[in-house]
N, C-alpha and C positions, 0 to 999 in steps of 0.2 A: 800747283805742283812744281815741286824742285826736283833736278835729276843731278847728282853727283857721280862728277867721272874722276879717278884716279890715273894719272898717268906715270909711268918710273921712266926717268930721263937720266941717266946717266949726272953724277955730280961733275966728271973731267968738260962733259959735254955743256954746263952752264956755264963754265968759267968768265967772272964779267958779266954778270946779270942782274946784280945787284939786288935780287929779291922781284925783281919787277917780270917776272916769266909767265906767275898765273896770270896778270891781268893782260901781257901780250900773246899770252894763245888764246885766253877769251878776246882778245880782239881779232885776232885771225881767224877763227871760229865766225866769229860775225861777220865779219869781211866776204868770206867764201861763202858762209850761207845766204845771203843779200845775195849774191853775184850768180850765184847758183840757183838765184831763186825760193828757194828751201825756208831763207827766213824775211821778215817783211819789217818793215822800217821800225815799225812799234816790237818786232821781237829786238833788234837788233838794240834798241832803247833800253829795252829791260834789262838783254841783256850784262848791255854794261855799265848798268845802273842810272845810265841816263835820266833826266828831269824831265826834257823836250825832245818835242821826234826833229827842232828845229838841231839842238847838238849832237842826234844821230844822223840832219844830213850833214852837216860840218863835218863830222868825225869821215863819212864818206868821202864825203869829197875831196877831205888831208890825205887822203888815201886813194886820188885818182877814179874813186869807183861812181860812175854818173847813176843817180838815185832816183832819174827822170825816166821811164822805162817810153819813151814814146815812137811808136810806128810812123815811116813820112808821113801817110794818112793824118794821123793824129796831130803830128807838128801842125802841117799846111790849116787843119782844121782851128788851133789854136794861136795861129796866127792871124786868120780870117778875123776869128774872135777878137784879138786884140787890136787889128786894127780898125774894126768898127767902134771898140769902148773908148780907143785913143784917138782921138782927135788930131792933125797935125797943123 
């Protein structure tokens, strides 16, 4: 299922955009829905046409937004974990 949204944005208010405005509000759309919870790494892929959910966490992360959701619990936990696999 595809959903099409129409937006009217004033032309004075692009000025210097160069064309490039729909695929920065579908980024910002992904951006906030990720962060907001709302969308999940595989939407955020689709979204923006992504290949790999590997260049939807890059694209996160160029954008400050941490893709790792983990509770202390869950750190401490996967830390244990790896330092039982890793040897030192």
């Amino acid at each position: 299922m595809e959903v099409s949204v129409k937006v009217a944005i004033p032309d004075d208010a692009l000025s210097g955009q160069n064309g490039e405005i729909s695929h920065r509000i579908l980024e910002e759309f992904a951006l906030e829905g990720f962060k907001s919870g709302q969308l999940t790494i595989a939407q955020v892929r689709r979204i923006l046409g992504l290949e790999t959910s590997t260049q939807a966490h890059e694209f996160l992360a160029a954008h400050g937004v941490p893709w790792v959701d983990y509770d202390d619990a869950e750190l401490q936990r996967e830390l244990e974990t790896l330092k039982e696999l890793v040897p030192r």
